[in-house]
C-alpha positions in Angstrom: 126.3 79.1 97.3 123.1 80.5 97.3 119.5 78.3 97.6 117.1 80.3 95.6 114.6 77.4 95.7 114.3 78.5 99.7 114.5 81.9 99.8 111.7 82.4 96.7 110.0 79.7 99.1 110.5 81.7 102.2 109.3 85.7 100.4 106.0 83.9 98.9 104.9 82.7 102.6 105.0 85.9 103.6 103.3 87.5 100.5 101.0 84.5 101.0 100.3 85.7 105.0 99.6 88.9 103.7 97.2 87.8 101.5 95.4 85.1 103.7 95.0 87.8 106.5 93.7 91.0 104.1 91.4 87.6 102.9 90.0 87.8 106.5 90.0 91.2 106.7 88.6 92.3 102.9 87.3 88.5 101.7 87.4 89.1 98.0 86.7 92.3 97.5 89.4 92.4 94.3 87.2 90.7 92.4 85.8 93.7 91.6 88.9 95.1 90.0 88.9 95.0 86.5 92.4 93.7 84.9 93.5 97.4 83.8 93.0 98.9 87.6 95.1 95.9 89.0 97.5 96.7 86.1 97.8 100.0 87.5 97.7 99.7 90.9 100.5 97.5 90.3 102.1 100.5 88.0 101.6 102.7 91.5 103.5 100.3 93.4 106.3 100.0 90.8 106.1 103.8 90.5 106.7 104.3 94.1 109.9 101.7 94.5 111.3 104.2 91.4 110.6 107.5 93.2 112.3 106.1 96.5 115.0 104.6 94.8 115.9 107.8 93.4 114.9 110.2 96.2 115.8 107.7 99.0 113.4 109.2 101.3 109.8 108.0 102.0 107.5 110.6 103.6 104.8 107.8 104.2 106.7 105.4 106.0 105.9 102.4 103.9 108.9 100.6 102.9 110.2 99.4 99.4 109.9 95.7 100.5 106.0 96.0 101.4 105.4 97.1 98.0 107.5 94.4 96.7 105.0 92.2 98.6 102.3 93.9 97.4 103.1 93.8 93.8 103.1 89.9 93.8 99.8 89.6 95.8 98.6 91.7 93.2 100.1 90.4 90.1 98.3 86.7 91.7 95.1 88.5 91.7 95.5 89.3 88.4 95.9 86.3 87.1 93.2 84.7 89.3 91.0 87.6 88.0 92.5 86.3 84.1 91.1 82.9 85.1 87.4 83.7 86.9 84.7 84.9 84.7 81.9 87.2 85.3 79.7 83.9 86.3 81.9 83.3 89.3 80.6 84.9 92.5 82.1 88.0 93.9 82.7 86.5 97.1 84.8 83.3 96.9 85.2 80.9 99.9 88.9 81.6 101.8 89.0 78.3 100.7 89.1 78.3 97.0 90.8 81.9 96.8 93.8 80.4 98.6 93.9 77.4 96.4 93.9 79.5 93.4 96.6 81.8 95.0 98.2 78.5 95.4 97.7 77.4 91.7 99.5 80.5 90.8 102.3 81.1 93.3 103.5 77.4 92.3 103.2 78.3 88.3 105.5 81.2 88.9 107.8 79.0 91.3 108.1 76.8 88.4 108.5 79.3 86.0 111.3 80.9 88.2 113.4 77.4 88.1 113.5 77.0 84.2 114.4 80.5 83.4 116.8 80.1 86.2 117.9 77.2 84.5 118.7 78.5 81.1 119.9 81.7 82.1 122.1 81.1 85.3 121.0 83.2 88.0 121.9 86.0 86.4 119.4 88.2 88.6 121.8 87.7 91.2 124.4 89.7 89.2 121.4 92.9 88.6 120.8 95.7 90.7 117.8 96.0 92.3 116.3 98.9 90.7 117.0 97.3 87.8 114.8 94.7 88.6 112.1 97.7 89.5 112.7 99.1 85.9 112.0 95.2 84.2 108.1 95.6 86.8 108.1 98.8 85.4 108.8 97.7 81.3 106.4 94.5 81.7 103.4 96.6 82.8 103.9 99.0 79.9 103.8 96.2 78.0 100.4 94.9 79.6 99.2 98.2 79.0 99.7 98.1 75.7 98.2 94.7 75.2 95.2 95.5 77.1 95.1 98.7 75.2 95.4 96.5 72.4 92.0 94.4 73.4 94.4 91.8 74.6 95.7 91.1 70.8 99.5 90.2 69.9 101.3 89.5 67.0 104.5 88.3 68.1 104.6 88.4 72.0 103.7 86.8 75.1 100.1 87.5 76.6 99.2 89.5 79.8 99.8 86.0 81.9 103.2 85.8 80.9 104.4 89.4 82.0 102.3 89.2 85.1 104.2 86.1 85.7 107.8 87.5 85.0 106.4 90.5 87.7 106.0 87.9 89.9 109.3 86.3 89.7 111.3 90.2 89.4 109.3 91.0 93.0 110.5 87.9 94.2 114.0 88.8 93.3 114.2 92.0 94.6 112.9 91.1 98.1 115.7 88.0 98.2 117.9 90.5 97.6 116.5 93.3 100.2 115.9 90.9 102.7 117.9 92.2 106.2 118.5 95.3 104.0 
């Protein structure tokens, strides 16, 4: 039997680490990322995973997993980014940025336990580049929203397909880790 509650608990302290030590290294410098170039350095990441999936070669060295990590760091940022305005400083305290990377990795958590819920785990049953195309499918989707001046008619908003990124990251490094 599996325990998704601690192994999703277990992949965000490491995307967490990441973040906290790049936050000592960069402070906030994402702030200045607009919502569309976090979209699509996202849509890089996701690209990547694809290519090496299919090729199964990486001439760079970087691994699938990292850019699993890196995709839910930068999916939080996003959503941080959603929440700050223009009237919040560029440089936040280590402080508050972790909080609000906090805020959001627990939202997701949360997120992840309903849908789990109601739908049984069935990520378990997907393949993992599956779970790359789904990244792939929800920031088309953003992309057309933001395209779209943030408007929808009968869909979720960018939070909620940043959020599902989140969760599909999460996924596939549970099911890459010792792989």
């Amino acid at each position: 039997m599996s325990n998704t509650s601690s192994e999703y608990a277990a992949s965000i302290a490491i995307c967490r680490d990441i973040f906290a030590k790049k936050l000592r290294d960069y402070g906030t410098s994402w702030r200045m990322f607009r919502i569309s170039s976090i979209t699509d350095q996202i849509f890089i990441k996701a690209q990547r995973i694809r290519t090496l999936e299919s090729k199964g070669v990486s001439k760079v060295g970087d691994d699938i997993r990292g850019e699993y990590l890196g995709i839910v760091n930068y999916s939080i940022i996003a959503l941080i980014q959603l929440e700050l305005t223009d009237n919040d400083p560029m440089e936040l305290p280590a402080d508050k940025a972790l909080n609000l990377y906090d805020k959001y990795a627990k939202a997701a958590f949360e997120l992840m336990e309903n849908k789990n819920h109601d739908y049984g785990e069935a990520w378990r049953d997907m393949r993992v580049s599956s779970l790359t195309d789904m990244i792939l499918v929800k920031l088309l989707r953003i992309k057309q929203i933001e395209d779209n001046e943030g408007q929808t008619i009968a869909s979720e908003g960018i939070d909620a397909n940043y959020f599902d990124i989140i969760n599909y990251a999460i996924f596939a490094l549970i099911r890459t880790t010792g792989k």
